[in-house]
C-alpha positions in Angstrom: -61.2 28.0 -35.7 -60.8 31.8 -36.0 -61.4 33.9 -33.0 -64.3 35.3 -34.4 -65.7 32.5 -34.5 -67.2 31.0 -31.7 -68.3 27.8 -32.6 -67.2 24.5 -31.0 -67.2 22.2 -33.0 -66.5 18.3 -32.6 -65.5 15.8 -35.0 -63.9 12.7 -34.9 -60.4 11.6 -36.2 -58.0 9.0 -36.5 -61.3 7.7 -34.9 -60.8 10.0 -31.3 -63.4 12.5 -30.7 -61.6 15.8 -30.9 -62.3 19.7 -30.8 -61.7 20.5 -34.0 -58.9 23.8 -33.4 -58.4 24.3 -37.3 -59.0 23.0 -40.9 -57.7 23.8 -43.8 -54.3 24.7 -42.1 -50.5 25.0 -43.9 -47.8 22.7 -42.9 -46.3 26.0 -41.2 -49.6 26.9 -39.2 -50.0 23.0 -37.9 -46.5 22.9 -36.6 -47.3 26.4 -34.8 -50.4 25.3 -32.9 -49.2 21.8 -32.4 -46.6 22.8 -30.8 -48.3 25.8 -28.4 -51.1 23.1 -27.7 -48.7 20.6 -26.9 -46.4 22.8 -24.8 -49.8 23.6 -22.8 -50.7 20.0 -22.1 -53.0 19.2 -24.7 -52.9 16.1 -27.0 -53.1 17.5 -30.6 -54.1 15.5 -33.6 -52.8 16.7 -36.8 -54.5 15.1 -39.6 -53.5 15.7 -43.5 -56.8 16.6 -46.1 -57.2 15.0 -48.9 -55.6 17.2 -52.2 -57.7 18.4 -54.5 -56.0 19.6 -57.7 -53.8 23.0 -58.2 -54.1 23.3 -54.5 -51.4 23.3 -51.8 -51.5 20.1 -48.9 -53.9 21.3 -45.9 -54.3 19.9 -42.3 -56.7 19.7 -39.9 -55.8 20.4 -36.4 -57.7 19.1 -33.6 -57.3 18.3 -29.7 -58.8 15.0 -27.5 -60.1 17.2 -24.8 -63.6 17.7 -26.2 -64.3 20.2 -23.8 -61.3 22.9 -24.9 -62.2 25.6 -26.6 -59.9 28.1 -28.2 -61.3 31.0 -28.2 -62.5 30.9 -24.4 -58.5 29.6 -23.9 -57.0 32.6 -25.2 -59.6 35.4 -24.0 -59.4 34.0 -20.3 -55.8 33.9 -20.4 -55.3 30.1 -20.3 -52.4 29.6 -22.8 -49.4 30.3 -22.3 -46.1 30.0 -24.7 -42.8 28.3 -24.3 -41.1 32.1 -23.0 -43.7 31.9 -19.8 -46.1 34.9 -21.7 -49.4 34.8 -22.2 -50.8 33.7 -25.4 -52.2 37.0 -27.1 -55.2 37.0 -30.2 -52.3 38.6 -32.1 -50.3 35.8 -31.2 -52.5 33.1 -31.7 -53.3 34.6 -35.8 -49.3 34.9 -36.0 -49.6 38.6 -36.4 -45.7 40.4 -35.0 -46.4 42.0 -32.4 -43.8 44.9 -32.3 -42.9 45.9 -28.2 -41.3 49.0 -28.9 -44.0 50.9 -30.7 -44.5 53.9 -28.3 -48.6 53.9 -26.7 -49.1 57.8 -28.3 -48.2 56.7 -31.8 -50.2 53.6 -32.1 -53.6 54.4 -34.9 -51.7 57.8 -36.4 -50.1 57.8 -39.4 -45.9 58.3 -39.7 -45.9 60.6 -41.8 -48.1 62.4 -39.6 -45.7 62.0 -36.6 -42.8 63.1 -38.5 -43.8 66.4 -39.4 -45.1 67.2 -36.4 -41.0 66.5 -35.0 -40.1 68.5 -38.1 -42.3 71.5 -36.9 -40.7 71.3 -33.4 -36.8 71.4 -34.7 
């Protein structure tokens, strides 16, 4: 489920009721969220799709606790990741997030900032 969506949907598999977290998943992307889930006490269900043709393998991911919802998890700061942090929307999508970006260059350009250090020297 993206975070923009915020649907919750249920569905059942392996016969078990389950929230459905997200289809059409890579191997890569179902190993991420099964483990996070897992490390945060919920029972994941990872269930392969059928292949259609010229297309890569995709999984659905899913937990048993019907009432869970992802996107209220990670808004209300529920989730947390195997370092002790909290579990970020950036985090969640796999987007880096980079630490050491200073606060008054984040939305301007670099080439930007650069000429305004070459203007100072």
């Amino acid at each position: 489920m993206a975070l923009t969506n915020g649907k919750h949907i249920v569905k059942e598999l392996d016969g078990t009721p389950c929230t459905i977290i997200e289809e059409q998943v890579s191997q890569s992307r179902a190993n991420f969220l099964q483990s996070l889930l897992t490390f945060n006490k919920l029972t994941v269900k990872v269930i392969t799709n059928p292949i259609t043709e010229g297309a890569d393998q995709t999984y659905t991911v899913g937990v048993t606790d019907i009432v869970f919802n992802p996107v209220i998890a990670i808004y209300a700061k529920k989730l947390y990741t195997a370092q002790g942090r909290i579990v970020t929307p950036n985090m969640w999508n796999q987007i880096s997030e980079n630490q050491n970006v200073p606060y008054w260059t984040i939305g301007r350009q670099s080439l930007e900032i650069y000429s305004e250090e070459l203007l100072k020297s």
